[in-house]
GUDOZA-159126 format. One record per residue (C-alpha): residue number from 1; residue in three letters; x, y, z. Coordinates in pm, whole numbers. Each point is the difference from the previous one (the first is absolute). Layout:
residues N
+-----+---------+--------+--------+--------+
! num ! residuo !     c1 !     c2 !     c3 !
+-----+---------+--------+--------+--------+
! NUM !     ALA !      X !      Y !      Z !
...
+-----+---------+--------+--------+--------+
end
This chain:
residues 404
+-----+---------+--------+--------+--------+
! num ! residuo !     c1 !     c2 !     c3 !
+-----+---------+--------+--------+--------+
!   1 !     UNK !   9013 !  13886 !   8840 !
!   2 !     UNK !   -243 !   -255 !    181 !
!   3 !     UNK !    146 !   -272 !    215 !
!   4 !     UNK !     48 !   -312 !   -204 !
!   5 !     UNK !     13 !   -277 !    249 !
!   6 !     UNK !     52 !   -380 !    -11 !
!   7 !     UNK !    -42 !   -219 !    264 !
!   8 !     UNK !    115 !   -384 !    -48 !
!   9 !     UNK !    -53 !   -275 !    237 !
!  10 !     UNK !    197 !   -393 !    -61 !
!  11 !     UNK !   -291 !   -249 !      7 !
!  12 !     UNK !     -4 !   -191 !    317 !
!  13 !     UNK !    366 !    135 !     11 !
!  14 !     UNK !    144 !   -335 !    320 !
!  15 !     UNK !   -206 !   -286 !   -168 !
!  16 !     UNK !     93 !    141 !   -365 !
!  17 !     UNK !    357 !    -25 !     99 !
!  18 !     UNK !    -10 !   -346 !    198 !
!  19 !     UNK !   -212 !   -141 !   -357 !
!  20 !     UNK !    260 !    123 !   -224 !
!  21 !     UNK !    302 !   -153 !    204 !
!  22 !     UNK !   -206 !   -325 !     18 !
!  23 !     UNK !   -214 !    -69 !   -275 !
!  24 !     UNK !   -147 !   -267 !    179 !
!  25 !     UNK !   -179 !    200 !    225 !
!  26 !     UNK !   -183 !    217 !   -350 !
!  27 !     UNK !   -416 !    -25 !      6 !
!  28 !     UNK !    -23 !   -127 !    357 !
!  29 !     UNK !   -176 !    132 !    289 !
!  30 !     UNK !    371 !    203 !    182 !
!  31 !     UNK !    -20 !    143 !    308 !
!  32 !     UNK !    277 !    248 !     80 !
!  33 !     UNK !      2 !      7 !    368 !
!  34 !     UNK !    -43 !   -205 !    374 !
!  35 !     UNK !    -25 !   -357 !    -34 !
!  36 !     UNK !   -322 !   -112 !    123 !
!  37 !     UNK !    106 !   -106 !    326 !
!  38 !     UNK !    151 !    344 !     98 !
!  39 !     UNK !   -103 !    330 !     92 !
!  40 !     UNK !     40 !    215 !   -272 !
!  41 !     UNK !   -236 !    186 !   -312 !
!  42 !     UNK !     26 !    -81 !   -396 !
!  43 !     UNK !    257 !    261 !   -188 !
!  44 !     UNK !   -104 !   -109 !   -303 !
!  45 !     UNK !   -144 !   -253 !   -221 !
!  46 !     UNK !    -41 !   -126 !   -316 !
!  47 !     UNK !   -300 !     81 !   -247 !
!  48 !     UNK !    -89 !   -358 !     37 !
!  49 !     UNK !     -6 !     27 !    367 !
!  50 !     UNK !   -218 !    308 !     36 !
!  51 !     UNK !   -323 !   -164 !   -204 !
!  52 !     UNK !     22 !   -230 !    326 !
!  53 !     UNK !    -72 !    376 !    190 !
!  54 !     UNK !    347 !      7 !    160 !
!  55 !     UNK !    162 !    369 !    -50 !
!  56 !     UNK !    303 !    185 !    172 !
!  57 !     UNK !    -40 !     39 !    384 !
!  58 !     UNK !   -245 !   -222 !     15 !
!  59 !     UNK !     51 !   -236 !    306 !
!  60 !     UNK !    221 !   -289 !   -113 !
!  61 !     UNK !   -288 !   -245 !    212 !
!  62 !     UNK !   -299 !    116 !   -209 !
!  63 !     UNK !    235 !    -16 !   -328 !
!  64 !     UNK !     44 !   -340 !    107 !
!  65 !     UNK !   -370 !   -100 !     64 !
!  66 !     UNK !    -99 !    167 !   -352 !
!  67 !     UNK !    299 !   -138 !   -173 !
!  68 !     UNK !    162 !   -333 !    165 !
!  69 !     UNK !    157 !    -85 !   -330 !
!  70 !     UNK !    159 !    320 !    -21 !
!  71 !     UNK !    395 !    -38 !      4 !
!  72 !     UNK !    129 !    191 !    298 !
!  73 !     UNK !    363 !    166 !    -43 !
!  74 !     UNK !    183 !    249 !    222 !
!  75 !     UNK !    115 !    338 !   -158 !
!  76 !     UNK !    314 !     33 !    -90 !
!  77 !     UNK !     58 !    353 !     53 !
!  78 !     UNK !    352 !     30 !   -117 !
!  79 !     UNK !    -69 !   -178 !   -346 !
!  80 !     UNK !   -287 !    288 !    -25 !
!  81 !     UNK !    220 !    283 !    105 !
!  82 !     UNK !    273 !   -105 !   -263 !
!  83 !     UNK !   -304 !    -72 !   -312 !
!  84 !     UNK !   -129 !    359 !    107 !
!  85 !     UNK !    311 !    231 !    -10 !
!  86 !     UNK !      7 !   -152 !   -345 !
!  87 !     UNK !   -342 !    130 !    -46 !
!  88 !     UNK !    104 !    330 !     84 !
!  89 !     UNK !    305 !     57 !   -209 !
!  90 !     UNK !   -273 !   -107 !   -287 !
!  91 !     UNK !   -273 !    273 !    148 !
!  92 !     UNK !    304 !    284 !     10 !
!  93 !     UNK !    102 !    -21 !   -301 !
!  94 !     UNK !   -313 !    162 !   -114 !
!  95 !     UNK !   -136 !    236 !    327 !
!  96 !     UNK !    101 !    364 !    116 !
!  97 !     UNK !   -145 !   -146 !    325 !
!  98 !     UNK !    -96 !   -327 !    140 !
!  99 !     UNK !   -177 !    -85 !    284 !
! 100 !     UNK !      4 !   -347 !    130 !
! 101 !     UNK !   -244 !   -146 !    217 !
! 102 !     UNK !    114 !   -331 !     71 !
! 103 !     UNK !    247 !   -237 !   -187 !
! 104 !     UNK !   -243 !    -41 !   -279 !
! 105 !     UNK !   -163 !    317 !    -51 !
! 106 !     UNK !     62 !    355 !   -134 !
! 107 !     UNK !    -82 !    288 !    -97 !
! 108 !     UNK !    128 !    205 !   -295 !
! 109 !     UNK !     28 !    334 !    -86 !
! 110 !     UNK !     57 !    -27 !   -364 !
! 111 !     UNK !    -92 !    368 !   -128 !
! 112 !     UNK !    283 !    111 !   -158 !
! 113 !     UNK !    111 !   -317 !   -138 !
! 114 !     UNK !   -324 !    -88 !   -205 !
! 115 !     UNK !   -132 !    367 !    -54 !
! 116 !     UNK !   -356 !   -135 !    -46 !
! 117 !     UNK !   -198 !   -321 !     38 !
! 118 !     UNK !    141 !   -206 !   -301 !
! 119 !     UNK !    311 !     34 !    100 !
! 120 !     UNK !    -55 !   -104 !    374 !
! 121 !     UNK !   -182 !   -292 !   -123 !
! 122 !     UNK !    343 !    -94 !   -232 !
! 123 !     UNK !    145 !     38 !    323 !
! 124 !     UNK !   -264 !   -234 !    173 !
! 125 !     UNK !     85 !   -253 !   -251 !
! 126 !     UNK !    353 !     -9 !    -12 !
! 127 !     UNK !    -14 !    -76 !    361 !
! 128 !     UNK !   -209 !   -267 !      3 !
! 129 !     UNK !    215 !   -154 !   -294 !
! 130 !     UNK !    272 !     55 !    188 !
! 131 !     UNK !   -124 !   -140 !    325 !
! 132 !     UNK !    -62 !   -343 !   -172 !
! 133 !     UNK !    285 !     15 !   -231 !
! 134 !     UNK !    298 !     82 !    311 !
! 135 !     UNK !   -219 !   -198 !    303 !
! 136 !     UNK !   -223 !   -221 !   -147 !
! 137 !     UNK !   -286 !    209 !    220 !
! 138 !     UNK !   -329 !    162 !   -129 !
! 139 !     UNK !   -140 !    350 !    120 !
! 140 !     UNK !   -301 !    217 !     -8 !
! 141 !     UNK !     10 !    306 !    -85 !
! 142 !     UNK !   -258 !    310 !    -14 !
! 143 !     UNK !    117 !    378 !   -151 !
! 144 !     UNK !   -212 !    263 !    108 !
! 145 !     UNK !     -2 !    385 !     86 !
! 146 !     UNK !     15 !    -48 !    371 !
! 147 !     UNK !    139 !   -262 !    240 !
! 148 !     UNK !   -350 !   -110 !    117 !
! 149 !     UNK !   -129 !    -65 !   -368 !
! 150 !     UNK !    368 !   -145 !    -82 !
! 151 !     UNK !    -59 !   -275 !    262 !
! 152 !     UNK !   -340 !    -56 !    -43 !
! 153 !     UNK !     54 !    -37 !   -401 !
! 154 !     UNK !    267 !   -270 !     85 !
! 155 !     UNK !   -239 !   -227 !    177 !
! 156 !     UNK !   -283 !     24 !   -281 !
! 157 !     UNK !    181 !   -278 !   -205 !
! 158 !     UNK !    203 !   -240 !    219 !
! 159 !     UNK !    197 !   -200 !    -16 !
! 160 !     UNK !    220 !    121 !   -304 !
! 161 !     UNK !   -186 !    316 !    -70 !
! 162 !     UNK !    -25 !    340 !   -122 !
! 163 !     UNK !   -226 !    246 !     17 !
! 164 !     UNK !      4 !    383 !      9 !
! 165 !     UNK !   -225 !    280 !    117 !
! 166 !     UNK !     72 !    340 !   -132 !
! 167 !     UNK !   -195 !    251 !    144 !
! 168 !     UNK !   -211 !     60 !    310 !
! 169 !     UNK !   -338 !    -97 !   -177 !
! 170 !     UNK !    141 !   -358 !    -83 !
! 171 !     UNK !    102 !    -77 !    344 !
! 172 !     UNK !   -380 !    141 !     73 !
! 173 !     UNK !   -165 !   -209 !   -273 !
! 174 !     UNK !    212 !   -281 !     89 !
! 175 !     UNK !   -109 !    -18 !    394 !
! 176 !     UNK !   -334 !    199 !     58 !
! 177 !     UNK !   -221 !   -299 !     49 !
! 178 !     UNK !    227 !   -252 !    152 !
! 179 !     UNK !     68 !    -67 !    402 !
! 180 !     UNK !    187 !    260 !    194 !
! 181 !     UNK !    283 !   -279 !     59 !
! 182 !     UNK !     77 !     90 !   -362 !
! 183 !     UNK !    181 !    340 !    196 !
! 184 !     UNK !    286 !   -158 !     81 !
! 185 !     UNK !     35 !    215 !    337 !
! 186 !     UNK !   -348 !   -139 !     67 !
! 187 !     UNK !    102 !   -355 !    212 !
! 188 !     UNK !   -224 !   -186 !    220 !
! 189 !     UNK !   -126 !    181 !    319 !
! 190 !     UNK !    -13 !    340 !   -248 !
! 191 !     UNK !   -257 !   -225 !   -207 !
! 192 !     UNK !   -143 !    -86 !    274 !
! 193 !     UNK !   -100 !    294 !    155 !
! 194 !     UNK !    -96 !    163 !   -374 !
! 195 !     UNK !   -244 !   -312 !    -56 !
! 196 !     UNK !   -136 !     42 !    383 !
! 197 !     UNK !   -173 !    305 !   -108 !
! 198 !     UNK !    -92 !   -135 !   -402 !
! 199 !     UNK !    298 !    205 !   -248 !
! 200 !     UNK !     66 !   -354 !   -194 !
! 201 !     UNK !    195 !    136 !   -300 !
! 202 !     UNK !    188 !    299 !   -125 !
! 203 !     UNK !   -313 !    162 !   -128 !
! 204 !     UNK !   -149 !    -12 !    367 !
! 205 !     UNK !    343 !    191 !    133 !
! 206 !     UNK !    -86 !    273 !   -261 !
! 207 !     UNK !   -321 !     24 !     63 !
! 208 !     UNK !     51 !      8 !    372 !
! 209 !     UNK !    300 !    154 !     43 !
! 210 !     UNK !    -54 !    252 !    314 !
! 211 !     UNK !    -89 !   -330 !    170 !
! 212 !     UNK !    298 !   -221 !   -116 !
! 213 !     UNK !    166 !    295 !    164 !
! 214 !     UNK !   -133 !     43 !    301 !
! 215 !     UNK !     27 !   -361 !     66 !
! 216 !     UNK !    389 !    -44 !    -87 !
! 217 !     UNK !     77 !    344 !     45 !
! 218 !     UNK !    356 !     44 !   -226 !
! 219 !     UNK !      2 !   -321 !   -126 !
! 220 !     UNK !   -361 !     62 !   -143 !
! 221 !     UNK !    128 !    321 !   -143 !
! 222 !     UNK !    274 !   -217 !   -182 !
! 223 !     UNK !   -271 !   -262 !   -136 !
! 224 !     UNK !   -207 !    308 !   -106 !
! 225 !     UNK !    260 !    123 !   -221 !
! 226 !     UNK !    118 !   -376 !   -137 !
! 227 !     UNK !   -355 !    -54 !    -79 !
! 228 !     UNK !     12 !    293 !   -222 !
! 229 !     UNK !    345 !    -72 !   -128 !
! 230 !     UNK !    186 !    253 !    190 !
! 231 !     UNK !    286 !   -120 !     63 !
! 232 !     UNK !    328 !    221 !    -55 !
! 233 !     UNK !    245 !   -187 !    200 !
! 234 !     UNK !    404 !     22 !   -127 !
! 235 !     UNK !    206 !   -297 !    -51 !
! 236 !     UNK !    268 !    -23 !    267 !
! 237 !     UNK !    309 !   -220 !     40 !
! 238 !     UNK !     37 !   -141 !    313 !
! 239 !     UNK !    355 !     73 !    192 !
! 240 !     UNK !     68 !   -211 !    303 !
! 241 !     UNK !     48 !    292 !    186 !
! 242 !     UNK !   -335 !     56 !      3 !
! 243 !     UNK !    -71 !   -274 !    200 !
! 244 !     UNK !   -194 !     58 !    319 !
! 245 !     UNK !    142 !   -346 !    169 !
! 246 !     UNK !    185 !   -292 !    -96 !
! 247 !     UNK !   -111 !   -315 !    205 !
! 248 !     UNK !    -36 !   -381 !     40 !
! 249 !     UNK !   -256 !   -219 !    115 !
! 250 !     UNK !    -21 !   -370 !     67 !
! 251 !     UNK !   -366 !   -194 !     59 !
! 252 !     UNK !    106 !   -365 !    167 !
! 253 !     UNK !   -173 !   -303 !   -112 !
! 254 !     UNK !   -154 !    -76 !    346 !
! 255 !     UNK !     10 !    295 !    305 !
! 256 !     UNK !    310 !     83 !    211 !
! 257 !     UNK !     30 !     66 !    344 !
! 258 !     UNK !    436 !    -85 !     75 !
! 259 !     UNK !    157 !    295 !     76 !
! 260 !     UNK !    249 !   -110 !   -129 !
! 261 !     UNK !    -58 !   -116 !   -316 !
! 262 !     UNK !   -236 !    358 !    -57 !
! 263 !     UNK !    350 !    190 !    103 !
! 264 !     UNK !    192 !   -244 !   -258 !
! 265 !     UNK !   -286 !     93 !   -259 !
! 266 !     UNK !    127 !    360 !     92 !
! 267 !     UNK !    342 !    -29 !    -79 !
! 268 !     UNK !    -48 !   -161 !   -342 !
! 269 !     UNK !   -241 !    271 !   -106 !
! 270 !     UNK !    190 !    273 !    132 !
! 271 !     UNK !    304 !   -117 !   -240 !
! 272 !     UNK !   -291 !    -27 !   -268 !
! 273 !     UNK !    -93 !    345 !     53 !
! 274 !     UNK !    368 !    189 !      7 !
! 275 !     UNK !     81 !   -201 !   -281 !
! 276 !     UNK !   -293 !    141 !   -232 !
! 277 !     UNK !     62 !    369 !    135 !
! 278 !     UNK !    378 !    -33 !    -72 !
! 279 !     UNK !    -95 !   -131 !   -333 !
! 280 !     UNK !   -192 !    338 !   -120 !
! 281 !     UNK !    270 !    252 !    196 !
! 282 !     UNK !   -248 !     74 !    283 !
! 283 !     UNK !     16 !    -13 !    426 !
! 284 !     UNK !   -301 !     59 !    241 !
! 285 !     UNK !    -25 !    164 !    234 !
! 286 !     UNK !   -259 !   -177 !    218 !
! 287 !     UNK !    -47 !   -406 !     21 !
! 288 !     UNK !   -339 !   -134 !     59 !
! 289 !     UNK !   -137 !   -309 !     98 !
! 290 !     UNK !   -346 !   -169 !   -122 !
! 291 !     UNK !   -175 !   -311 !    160 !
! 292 !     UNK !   -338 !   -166 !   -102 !
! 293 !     UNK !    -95 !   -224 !    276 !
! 294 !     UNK !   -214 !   -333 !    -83 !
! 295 !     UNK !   -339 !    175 !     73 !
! 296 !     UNK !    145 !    223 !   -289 !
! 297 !     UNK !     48 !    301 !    248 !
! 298 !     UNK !    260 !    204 !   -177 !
! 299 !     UNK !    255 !    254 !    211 !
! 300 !     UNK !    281 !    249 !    -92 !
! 301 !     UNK !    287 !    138 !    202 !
! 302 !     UNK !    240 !    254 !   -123 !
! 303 !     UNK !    296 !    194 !    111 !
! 304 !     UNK !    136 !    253 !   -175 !
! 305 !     UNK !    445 !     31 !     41 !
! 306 !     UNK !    256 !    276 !   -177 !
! 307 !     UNK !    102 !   -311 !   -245 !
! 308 !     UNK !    -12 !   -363 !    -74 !
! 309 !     UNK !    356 !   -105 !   -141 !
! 310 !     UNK !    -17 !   -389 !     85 !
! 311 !     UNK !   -253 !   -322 !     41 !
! 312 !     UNK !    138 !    -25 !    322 !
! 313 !     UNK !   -172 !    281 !     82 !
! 314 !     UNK !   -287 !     -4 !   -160 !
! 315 !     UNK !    -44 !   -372 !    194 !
! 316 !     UNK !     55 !    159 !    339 !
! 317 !     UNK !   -241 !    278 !     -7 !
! 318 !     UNK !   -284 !   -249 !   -145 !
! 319 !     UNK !    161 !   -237 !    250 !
! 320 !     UNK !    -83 !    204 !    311 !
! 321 !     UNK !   -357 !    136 !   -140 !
! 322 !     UNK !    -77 !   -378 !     15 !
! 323 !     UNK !     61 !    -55 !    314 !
! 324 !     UNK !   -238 !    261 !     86 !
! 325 !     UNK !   -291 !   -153 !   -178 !
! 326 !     UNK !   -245 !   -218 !     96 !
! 327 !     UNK !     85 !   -375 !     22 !
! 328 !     UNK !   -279 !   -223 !   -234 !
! 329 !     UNK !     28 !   -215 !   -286 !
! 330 !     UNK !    161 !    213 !   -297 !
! 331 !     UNK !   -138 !    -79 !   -337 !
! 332 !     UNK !    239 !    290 !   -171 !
! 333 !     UNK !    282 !    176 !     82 !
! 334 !     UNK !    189 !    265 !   -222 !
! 335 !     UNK !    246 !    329 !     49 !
! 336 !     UNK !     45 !    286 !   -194 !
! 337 !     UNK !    200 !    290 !     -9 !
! 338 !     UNK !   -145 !    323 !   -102 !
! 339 !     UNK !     89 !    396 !    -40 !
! 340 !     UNK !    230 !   -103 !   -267 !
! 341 !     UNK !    252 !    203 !    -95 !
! 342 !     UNK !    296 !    -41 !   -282 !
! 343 !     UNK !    227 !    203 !    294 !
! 344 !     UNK !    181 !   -219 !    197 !
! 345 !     UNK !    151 !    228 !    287 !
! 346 !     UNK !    216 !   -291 !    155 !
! 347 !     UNK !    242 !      5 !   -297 !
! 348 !     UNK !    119 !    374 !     89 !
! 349 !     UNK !    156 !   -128 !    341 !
! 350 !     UNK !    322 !   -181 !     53 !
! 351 !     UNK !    120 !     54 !    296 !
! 352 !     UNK !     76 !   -298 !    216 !
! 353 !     UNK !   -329 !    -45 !    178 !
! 354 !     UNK !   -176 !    -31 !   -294 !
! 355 !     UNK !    211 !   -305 !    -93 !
! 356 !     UNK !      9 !   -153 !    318 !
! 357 !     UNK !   -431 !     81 !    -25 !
! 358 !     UNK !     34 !   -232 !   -337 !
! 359 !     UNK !    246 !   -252 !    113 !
! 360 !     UNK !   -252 !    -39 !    256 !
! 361 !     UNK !   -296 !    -44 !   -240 !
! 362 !     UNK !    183 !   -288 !   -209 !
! 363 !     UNK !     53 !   -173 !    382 !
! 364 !     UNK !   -374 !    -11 !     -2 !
! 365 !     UNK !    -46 !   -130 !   -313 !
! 366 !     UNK !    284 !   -281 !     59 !
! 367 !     UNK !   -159 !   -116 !    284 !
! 368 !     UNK !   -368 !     -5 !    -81 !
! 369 !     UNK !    137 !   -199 !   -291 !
! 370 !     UNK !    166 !   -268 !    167 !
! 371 !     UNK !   -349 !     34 !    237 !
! 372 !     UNK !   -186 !   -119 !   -280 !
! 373 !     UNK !    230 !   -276 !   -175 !
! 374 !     UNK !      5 !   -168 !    317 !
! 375 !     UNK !   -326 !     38 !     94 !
! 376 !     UNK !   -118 !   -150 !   -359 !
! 377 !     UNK !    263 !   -144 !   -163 !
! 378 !     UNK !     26 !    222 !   -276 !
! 379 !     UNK !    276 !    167 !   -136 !
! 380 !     UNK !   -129 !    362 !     15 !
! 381 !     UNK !    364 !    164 !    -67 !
! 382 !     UNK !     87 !   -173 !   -267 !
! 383 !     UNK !   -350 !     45 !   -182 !
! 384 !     UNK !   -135 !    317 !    128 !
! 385 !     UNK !    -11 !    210 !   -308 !
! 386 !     UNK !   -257 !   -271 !   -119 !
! 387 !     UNK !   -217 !     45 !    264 !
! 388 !     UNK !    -96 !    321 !   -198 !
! 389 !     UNK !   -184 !   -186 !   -231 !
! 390 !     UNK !   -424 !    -25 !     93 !
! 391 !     UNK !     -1 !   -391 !    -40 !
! 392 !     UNK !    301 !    -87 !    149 !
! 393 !     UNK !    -48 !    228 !    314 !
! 394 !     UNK !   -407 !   -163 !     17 !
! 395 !     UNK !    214 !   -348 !     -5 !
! 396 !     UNK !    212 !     97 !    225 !
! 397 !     UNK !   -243 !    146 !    261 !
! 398 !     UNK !   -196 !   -306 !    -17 !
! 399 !     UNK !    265 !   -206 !     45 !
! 400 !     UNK !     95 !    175 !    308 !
! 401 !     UNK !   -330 !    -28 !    158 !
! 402 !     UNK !    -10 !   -397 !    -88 !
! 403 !     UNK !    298 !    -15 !    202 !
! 404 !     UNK !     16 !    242 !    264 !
+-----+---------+--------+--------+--------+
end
């Protein structure tokens, strides 16, 4: 049996959410993202907002110069986590796989469960019903025989659409004469360089082919194939042991150059970032460190270890590669840990140096904490677990560098 695939994607999934929790906010010009005094790019926006040109990642100061009566909000990423794993237990119910992209899109392997193409698009529907029934949300949603077509169908009708493509010679029909940006794999530079030497559309990648590839080299053997609707891809659910890193990042509102405050910064993420790999059953075993200075200069340091089993840890090693680095205004700083594994080889060992080796680790972790409430005022013991959240650690970061 051919792959029968849907792929469904919430309609301006942040700003949908914010509208329906505050109907005041419905047929106006929202901007999920930075304020317009702050650094920072637009997550999402409302379908009123983007005929003003504004679109996700765009830079929140040209959203603001093409749309100053926009309403700017902050994400609330925690609100959107909790909305989405509803989503999902609505996309399982009816998927042998699913595959999910971001909070708000998915793809579905629904073969066996609709045998053929009126069953999947039953299926289609009774999602979207159920979508606005349960969450008060809307969804697009495309059914086709491969992932590429499945996506591509779901953006043919939005918002609130449907559409399906069934075979190869659809998708073919559907896309042969439009711009190669249609290719979803296709972004800007790739257009770039396929315009520099005139292939326009789909038709010109066909026609030209040899030279698409010689030019991109695999990636223009990929195109070649999409543009002839080859695309036999499987539907695969993610596991979060699969992971190649778990990290986070923090961009301040104006540049830092404190030491102290940027080893602070460290601490907080470091609890951030052992928190989220405790979370899915996983340990690293390397910690890295990532700084964009304010001429945008971007740098890495890793160091592998045998384990990570605490943030105290994690902080130290990012700790000492950051006294290595070079000292210049820091527009972003962010650790990771990476090598994940689900093995955690510190649990097998009780003997008495391995307790004193923790006892020793929670010391840390005391003291940096008293550290901080001191230094800021701020009762980081009694409200750490919070700090896990993305708004209230950006708060709390830029509270700390008000008042450092």
């Amino acid at each position: 049996m051919n792959q029968i695939i849907i792929h469904v994607d919430m309609d301006a999934f942040y700003a949908s959410v914010e509208m329906r929790d505050n109907p005041s906010l419905r047929g106006k010009p929202l901007i999920i993202g930075a304020y317009p005094n702050e650094r920072g790019v637009v997550a999402t926006c409302s379908y009123e907002a983007r005929k003003f040109g504004v679109h996700s990642a765009m830079n929140i100061k040209e959203a603001y110069r093409l749309c100053p009566k926009g309403i700017y909000v902050h994400p609330n990423f925690d609100k959107y986590k909790a909305v989405s794993s509803k989503l999902h237990e609505i996309w399982n119910t009816y998927a042998s796989e699913a595959e999910y992209i971001a909070l708000d899109e998915a793809y579905l392997d629904v073969t066996e469960q609709a045998k053929d193409f009126d069953g999947a698009r039953e299926i289609a529907q009774i999602i979207k019903q159920r979508t606005k029934d349960e969450l008060g949300l809307t969804c697009s949603i495309g059914v086709a025989y491969s992932k590429t077509a499945a996506k591509t169908a779901s953006e043919e009708k939005k918002p609130n659409g449907y559409f399906e493509i069934q075979t190869p010679e659809d998708f073919v029909n559907l896309i042969i004469d439009r711009d190669v940006r249609v290719i979803y794999t296709v972004g800007e530079k790739t257009e770039e360089k396929l315009k520099s030497i005139g292939i326009n559309t789909v038709r010109d990648i066909r026609d030209r082919q040899d030279e698409v590839v010689k030019l991109l080299g695999k990636q223009g053997q990929w195109i070649t194939q999409i543009a002839y609707g080859i695309d036999n891809r499987k539907v695969i659910t993610y596991r979060a042991e699969d992971a190649k890193s778990i990290g986070r990042e923090i961009t301040f509102q104006k540049d830092v150059l404190n030491d102290i405050l940027l080893d602070d910064v460290l601490f907080l993420l470091s609890f951030c970032v052992f928190h989220r790999a405790k979370r899915v059953g996983l340990y690293g075993n390397g910690v890295s460190l990532k700084i964009t200075y304010s001429d945008m200069k971007t740098i890495t340091r890793s160091q592998a270890i045998s384990y990570c089993d605490s943030p105290s840890q994690i902080y130290q090693i990012a700790e000492s590669m950051l006294k290595k680095v070079e000292k210049q205004p820091v527009r972003l700083i962010g650790v990771s840990v990476y090598n994940l594994s689900s093995k955690f080889i510190g649990q097998l060992t009780f003997d008495p140096f391995w307790e004193e080796k923790n006892n020793n680790k929670e010391d840390i972790i005391e003291q940096k904490l008293e550290m901080l409430q001191n230094r800021y005022h701020l009762d980081f013991a009694g409200n750490l677990d919070k700090i896990f959240h993305g708004v209230t650690l950006y708060k709390t970061i830029e509270y700390m560098r008000k008042h450092i």
